[in-house]
Residue, then its C-alpha position, 0 to 999 in steps of 0.5 A: x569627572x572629564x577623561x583627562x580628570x579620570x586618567x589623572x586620578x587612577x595613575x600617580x605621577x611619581x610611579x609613572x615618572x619613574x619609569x623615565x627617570x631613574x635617579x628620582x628619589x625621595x627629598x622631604x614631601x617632594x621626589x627630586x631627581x636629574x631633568x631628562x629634558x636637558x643635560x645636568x649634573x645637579x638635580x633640579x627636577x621636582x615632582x610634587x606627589x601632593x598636586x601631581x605636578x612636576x617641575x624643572x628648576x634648571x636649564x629648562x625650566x619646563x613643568x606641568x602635569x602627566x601629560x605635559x611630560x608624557x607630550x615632551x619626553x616623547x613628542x606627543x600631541x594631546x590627543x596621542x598623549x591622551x590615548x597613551x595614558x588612557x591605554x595605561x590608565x585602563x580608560x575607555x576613550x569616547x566610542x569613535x564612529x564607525x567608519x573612524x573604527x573601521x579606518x583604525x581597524x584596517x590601519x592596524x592590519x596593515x602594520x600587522x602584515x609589514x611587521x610580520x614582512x619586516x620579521x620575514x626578511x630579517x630571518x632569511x638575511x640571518x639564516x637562508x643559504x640564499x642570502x649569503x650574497x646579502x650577507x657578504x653585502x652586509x660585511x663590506x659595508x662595515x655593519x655589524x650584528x648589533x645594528x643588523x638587529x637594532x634596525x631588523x635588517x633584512x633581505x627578500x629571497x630571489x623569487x617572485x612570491x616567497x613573502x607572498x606565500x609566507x603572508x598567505x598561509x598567515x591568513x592574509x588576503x592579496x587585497x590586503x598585501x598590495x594595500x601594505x605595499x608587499x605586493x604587487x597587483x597585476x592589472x588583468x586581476x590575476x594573482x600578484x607578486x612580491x615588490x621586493x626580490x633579491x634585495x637588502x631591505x631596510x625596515x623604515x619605521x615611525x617615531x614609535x617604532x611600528x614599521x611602517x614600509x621598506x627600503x630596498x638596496x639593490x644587490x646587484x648592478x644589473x638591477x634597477x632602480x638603484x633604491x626602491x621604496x615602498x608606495x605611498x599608502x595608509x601607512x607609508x608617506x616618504x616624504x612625512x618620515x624620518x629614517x631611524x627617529x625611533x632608534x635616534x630620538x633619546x640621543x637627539x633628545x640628550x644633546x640637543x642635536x639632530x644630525x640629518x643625513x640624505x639616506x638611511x645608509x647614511x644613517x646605519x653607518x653613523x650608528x654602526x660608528x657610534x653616532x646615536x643621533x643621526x636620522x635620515x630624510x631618504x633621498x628627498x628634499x626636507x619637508x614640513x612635516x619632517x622638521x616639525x617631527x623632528x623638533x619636538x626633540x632638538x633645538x639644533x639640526x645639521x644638514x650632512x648631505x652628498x657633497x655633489x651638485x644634487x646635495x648641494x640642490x638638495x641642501x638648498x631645497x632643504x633650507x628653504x623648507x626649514x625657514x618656511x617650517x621653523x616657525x613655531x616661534x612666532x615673534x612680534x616685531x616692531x618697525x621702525x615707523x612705528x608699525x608691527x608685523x606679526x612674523x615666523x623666525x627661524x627659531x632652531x639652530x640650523x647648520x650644514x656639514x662641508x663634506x669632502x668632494x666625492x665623498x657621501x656621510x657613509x663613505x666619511x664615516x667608514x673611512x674616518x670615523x673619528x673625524x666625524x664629530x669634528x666635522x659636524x662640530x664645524x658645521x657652517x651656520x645657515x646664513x654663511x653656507x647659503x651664502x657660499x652656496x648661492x655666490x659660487x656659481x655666480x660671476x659676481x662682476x656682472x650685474x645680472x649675476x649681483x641682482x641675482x645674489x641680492x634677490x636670493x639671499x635677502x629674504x635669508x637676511x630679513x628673517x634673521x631675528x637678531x640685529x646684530x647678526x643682520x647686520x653682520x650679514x648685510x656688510x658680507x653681502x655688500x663686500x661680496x657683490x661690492x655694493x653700498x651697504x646703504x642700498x642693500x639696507x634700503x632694498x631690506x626694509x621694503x622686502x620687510x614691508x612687503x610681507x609685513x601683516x595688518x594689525x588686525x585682519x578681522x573686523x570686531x563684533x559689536x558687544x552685546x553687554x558690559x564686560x565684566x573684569x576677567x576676575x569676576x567672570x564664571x571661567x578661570x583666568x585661562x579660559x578668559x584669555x581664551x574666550x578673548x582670543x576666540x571672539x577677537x582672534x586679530x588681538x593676538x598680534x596687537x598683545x604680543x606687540x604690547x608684550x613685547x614692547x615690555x621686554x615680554x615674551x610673547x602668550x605661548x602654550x607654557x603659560x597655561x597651567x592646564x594642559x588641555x587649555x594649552x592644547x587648545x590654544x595651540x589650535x587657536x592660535x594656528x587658527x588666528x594668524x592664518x590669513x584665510x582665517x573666518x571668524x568662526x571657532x577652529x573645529x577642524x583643527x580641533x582635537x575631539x576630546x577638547x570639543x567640550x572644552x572649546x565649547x565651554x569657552x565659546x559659551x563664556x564669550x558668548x555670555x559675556x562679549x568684550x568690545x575690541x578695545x577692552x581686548x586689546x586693553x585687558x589681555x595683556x594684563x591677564x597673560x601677565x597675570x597668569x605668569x604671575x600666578x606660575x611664579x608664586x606657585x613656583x615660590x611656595x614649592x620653593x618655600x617648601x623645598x626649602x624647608x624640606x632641605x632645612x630639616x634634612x640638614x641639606x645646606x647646599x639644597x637650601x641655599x639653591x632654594x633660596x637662590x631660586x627663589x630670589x630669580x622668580x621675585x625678581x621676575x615677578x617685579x619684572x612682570x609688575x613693572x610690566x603690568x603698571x605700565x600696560x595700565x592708566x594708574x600706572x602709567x601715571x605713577x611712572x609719569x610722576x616717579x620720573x617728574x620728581 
């Protein structure tokens, strides 16, 4: 039995989703109860004690095992997922090496000693005559006791070793104090200093809570700088943080919706206001890892930076990081001569506040709290505020400055995935720097050429043998698809284009039933559409506890290689089949519930039932047409339909 089997087998699935979700109760055989992923009125959630799974017939349609729920309620990857349960479960994970040990085990100090720190200043702010400065400070920026104590402000008393004197007697060493970030280290090697003196301080903590550094406000205008962070260190990366994810997370999660603003000034304001879902980014331009954090909880961000020219520079940068970050949703594209590029597309509804002139989040927000609801809700959609933003510092009458508006704002233009809203935006562009739309249209068509990828950017491996149908095989229907994708890892864009030419969406993590295949395809396919990519299998990328699996894998291609054709030519065919096998699994659950619904007397239930199941009928005629027309025969049978 694997970890995964292990963990699964000592913790029930209904227990364990209780606990997340509180309106869970008993419906028949099943245990039914209002989705957490989406906002609903009507429960459409289903757990189902006898295979341990779980099941959203609503909005979201999500399902999966314990983990896939634990990985989406709190954003985990598999291998956090894995180590979370496992720690619930009572399993021991593999032994890690000892220099792995080591790293944990210094890791673990470090937040024990800015955990005892972040204690340590929210005491004096509450209690030392000396901080009734900070305390006054606290007053006049309109905070109050309860966000005081939900983030654990605090304040660093006006001396130069009053936490080190405090983290000393704890049993601490100075080494260990300057390695957290506390302290200060003197070049000659003598005794060092507290970093923070005489300042508010803000706990800066990750997604689950472990304060992991500090913001210091100045108090006073003599001091500088005006904000001081903690070094960059094993704990503390700036630019990889978001300022109040943890407190944020359940309310961004809840609507939908990630308001973003520059500092975590801003951030405390919007809380202290009553506005729950409000990170900050803490003064720096957007980054990668900060959006892909904060996805995992929202499908729509709102930029609401300082609305001054280094907001808007700010803005700007921040823009350009998200549409190079937002691409998970990988989209095949067909061209219009017939080729296909393989491409990223803004898939996250991003939008951008038009504060007042003057006027930064915290000031709006003290002064005219009830308006902001309103002004988020106005945000300008991406496209138009870059628009704006770009085209008013530019004489649009001179030709070098229409050139310049031109070269900016195309590539915005070439990454909108909808015609509709491409074409909208070109005709805008065209009105503005009074150009025919014909050449703005041509100029788009050869920036999309230009980036467009090959077909397959790897040369196929000769096949050894006869492949055998991927029914017939020792590997499930899953591990196939991904033995096909590891040994031609090129074929993932010509399926995607073959399933999209059907109106399919393109092969995605949701369509492995079995949350570790899922885990690693995600590696996969990270590994197959990097330009640099070799041929050989992702390991770096690799979580060590699928190794096994992604050995078992390796070794069904190996037995059994498939040329490049038959890849190209089966793997479509087996995705659709593996989204048939969901949907019937889906209609016997169904059936059941059903039946369930009947025998309670529960007509409305049934009458759900039966409409859901007509929907996942009507998508399995939907993936069959598909799956005829990917194939010879049915392709003739279409041919002959239509010529009689």
């Amino acid at each position: 039995m694997g970890v995964v089997d292990e963990i699964k087998g000592r913790l029930d699935i209904v227990d364990f989703i209780a606990g997340y979700v509180p309106s869970l109760t008993k419906a028949g055989k099943t245990c039914k109860g209002l989705c957490p992923f989406h906002a609903e009125k009507t429960p459409s959630f289903i757990v189902f004690p006898e295979t341990q799974t779980w099941h959203c017939f609503g909005a979201c349609g999500a399902g999966g095992d314990i983990f896939s729920f634990i990985m989406r309620q709190e954003g985990y990857q598999f291998s956090e997922a894995l180590r979370f349960l496992a720690d619930k479960a009572g399993v021991l994970l593999a032994e890690r090496s000892a220099d792995d040990a080591e790293a944990d085990k210094r890791r673990q100090k470090l937040l024990e000693i800015v955990s005892l720190a972040a204690s340590f200043f929210h005491s004096r702010l509450l209690q030392s005559p000396q901080a009734e400065f900070a305390r006054n400070y606290v007053a006049r920026r309109g905070l109050g006791a309860e966000t005081v104590q939900t983030f654990q402000l605090g304040y660093a008393p006006n001396r130069w070793d009053g936490l080190k004197t405090h983290l000393l007697q704890k049993g601490y060493a100075e080494a260990d104090l300057a390695a957290a970030g506390v302290l200060i280290a003197r070049e000659d090697k003598s005794s060092g200093y507290d970093r923070f003196r005489d300042r508010f301080i803000v706990p800066i903590r990750n997604e689950r809570g472990q304060t992991i550094g500090f913001g210091a406000r100045a108090l006073r205008d003599e001091q500088t700088p005006k904000y001081l962070n903690s070094p960059q260190n094993a704990l503390f990366d700036k630019s990889a943080a978001l300022f109040g994810l943890d407190i944020a997370k359940n309310a961004i999660r809840e609507s939908g919706q990630a308001v973003i603003v520059e500092g975590y000034m801003d951030a405390l304001q919007a809380y202290e206001q009553g506005y729950k879902n409000v990170v900050a980014e803490m003064g720096t331009a957007l980054t990668d890892p900060q959006l892909k954090l904060l996805k995992r909880y929202a499908g729509r961000f709102v930029l609401a930076l300082d609305a001054d020219s280094a907001g808007s520079a700010a803005t700007l940068r921040g823009i350009n990081t998200a549409r190079q970050a937002l691409t998970e949703g990988v989209k095949a594209v067909p061209t219009a001569q017939g080729g296909f590029r393989y491409e990223g597309r803004l898939d996250a509804d991003l939008r951008i506040v038009s504060l007042p002139p003057g006027r930064d989040p915290d000031d709006f927000l003290r002064e005219s709290p009830e308006a902001w609801a309103a002004l988020v809700e106005q945000a300008l959609p991406l496209v138009d505020y870059y628009i704006q933003t770009v085209t008013a510092s530019l004489n649009l009458e001179v030709a070098k400055d229409k050139a310049k508006a031109v070269a900016t704002l195309m590539p915005v233009l070439r990454e909108i995935p909808n015609s509709v809203e491409q074409e909208h935006y070109l005709q805008q562009l065209a009105r503005l720097v009074t150009i025919d739309e014909r050449v703005l249209r041509a100029e788009l068509e050869r920036a999309a050429q230009k980036t467009a990828r090959p077909a397959d950017r790897y040369s196929a491996r000769p096949a050894e043998t006869k492949p055998q149908s991927a029914a017939k095989t020792t590997g499930g229907l899953e591990e196939y698809c991904l033995a096909m994708l590891l040994g031609r890892p090129g074929t993932l864009n010509s399926v995607n284009k073959k399933l999209v030419a059907q109106n399919i969406d393109v092969l995605n993590t949701e369509d492995f039933a079995d949350v570790q295949n899922g885990a690693l395809f995600l590696a996969v396919k990270h590994w197959a559409v990097t330009p640099n990519a070799t041929t050989d299998p992702p390991l770096q990328t690799t979580d060590p506890h699928l190794e096994g699996r992604l050995a078992g894998v390796l070794a069904l291609w190996h037995n059994r290689p498939a040329p490049l054709e038959y890849v190209e030519r089966e793997l479509p065919k087996l995705v659709l089949r593996m989204r048939r096998n969901r949907l019937e699994k889906q209609i016997r659950e169904l059936n059941q519930m059903q039946r369930d619904s009947l025998q309670t007397n529960d007509r409305d239930g049934a009458l759900q039932c039966r409409r859901l199941i007509s929907e996942a009928k009507d998508n399995l005629n939907i993936l069959d047409k598909a799956h005829d027309a990917l194939s010879i025969t049915g392709r003739r049978r279409m041919e002959e339909t239509f010529r009689g």
